[in-house]
C-alpha positions as CSV (number, residue, x, y, z in Angstrom):
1,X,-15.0,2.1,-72.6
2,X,-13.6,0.2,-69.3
3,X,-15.5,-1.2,-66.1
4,X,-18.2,1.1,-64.7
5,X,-15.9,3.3,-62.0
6,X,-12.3,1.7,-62.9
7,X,-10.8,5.4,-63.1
8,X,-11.6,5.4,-59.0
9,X,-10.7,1.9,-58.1
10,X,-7.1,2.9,-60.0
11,X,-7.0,6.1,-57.5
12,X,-8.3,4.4,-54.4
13,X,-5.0,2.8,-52.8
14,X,-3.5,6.1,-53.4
15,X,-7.3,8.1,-51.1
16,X,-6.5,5.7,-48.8
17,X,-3.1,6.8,-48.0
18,X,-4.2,10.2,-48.1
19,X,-7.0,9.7,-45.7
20,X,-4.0,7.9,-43.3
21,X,-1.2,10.8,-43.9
22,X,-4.1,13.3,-42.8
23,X,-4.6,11.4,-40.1
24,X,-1.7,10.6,-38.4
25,X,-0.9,14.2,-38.8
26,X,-4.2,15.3,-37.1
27,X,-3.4,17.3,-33.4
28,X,-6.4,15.8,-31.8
29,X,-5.7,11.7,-32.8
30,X,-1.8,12.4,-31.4
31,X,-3.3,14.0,-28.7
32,X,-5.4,11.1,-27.4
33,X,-3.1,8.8,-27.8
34,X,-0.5,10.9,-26.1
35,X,-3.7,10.8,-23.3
36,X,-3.6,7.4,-23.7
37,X,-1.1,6.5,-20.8
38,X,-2.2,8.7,-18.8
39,X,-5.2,7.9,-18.8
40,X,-4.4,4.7,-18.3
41,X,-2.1,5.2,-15.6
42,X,-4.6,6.9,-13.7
43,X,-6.7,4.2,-13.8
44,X,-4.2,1.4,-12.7
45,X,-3.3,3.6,-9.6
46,X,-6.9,4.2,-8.7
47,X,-7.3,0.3,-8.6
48,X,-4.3,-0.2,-7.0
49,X,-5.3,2.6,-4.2
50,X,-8.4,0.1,-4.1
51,X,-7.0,-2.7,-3.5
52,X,-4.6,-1.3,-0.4
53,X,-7.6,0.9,1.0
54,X,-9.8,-2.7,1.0
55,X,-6.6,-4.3,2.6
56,X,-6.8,-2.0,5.2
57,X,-10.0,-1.8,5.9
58,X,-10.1,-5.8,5.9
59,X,-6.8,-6.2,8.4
60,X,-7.1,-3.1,10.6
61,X,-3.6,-2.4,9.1
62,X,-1.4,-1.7,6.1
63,X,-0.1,-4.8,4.0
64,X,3.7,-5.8,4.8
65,X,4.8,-5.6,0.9
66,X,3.7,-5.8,-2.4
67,X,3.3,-9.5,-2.1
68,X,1.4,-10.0,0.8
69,X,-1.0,-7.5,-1.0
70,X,-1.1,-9.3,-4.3
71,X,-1.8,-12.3,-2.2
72,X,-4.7,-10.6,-1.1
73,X,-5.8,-9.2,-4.5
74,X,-5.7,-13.2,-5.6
75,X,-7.8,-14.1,-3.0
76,X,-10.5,-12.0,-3.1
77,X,-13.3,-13.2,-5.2
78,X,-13.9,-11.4,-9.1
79,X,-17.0,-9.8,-7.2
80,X,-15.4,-8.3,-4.4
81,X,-12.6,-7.2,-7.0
82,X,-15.7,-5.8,-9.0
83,X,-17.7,-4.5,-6.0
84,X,-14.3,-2.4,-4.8
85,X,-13.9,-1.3,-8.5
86,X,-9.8,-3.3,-8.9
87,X,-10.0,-5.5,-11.7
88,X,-9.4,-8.7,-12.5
89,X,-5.7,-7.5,-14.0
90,X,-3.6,-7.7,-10.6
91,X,-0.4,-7.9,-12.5
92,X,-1.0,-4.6,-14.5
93,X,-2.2,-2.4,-11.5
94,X,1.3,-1.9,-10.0
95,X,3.0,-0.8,-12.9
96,X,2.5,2.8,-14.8
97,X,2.7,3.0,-18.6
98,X,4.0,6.4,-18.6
99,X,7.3,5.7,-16.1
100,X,7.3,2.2,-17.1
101,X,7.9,1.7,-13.1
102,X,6.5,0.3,-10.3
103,X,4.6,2.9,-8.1
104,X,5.6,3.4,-4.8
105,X,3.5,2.6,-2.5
106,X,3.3,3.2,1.2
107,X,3.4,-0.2,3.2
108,X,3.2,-0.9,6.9
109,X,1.3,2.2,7.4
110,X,-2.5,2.2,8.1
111,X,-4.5,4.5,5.8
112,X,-6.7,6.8,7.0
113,X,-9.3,8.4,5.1
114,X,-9.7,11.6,7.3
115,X,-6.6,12.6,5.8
116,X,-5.2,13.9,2.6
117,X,-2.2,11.9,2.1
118,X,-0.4,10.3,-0.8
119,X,-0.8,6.3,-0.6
120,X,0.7,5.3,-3.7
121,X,2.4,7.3,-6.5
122,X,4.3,7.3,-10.3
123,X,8.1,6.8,-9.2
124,X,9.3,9.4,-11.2
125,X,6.7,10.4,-13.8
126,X,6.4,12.5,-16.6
127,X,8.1,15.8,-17.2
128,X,8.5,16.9,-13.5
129,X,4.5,15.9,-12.4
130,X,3.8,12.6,-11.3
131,X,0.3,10.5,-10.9
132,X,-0.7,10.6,-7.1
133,X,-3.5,8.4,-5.1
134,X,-4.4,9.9,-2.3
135,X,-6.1,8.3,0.7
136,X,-9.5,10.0,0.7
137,X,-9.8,8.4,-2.9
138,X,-8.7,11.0,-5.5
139,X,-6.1,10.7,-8.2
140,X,-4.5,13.5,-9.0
141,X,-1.4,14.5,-10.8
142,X,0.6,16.8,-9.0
143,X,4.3,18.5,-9.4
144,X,7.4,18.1,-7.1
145,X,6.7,20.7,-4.0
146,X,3.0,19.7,-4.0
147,X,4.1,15.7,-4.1
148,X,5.9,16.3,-1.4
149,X,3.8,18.0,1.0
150,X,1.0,14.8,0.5
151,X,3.8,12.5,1.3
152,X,4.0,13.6,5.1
């Protein structure tokens, strides 16, 4: 008679790539990661909307240009960037992973909160809908005619 169990180590590189197949073919695990950029680009728009509302609210107007306002996201201290919820990752925040694209964002204008208008937003998104942050702090995603009414 062989080692105590040697029947199941012979079978077990052959469970594990059972387990894997049944995995990767699992609707919920390809749904989350298909969340997974979404998710994430919600978040890097949110901290980007942060950054440009603290800007604002800082200079009693809108920055010039994406570089005057990453200058300003470098200078502020990790606890301001903490405190105003932006990160530490300027680079990432002005990108989405879903469009692979810079969002546009509306310079020279001076936000106000009182109002529900887009501030930043996907430059052409996903399927028709793109990721929207809006000046009284919500991210939303929204499709073409609703898009465009925020962006008045």
């Amino acid at each position: 008679m062989g080692r105590a169990g040697g029947h199941w180590e012979a079978l077990r590189p052959w469970l594990t790539l059972g387990m894997l197949a049944v995995a990767s073919l699992c609707p919920a695990c390809s749904q989350k990661a298909a969340r997974a950029p979404q998710l994430d680009a919600r978040a890097r728009i949110a901290q980007l909307r942060n950054l440009l509302l603290l800007y604002v609210e800082k200079n009693r107007k809108g920055p010039a240009n994406e570089e005057s306002l990453r200058e300003f996201g470098t200078k502020l201290t990790e606890s301001e960037r903490a405190d105003h919820r932006i990160g530490n990752d300027l680079e990432s925040i002005f990108a989405s992973p879903r469009d692979n694209k810079k969002f546009i964002v509306q310079y020279n204008v001076r936000v106000d909160p009182s109002q529900d208008r887009a501030v930043a937003w996907e430059d052409t998104g996903v399927n028709g809908r793109r990721i929207v942050a809006l000046s009284q702090g919500y991210v939303e995603e929204y499709d073409q005619q609703t898009f465009d009414s925020l962006k008045k």
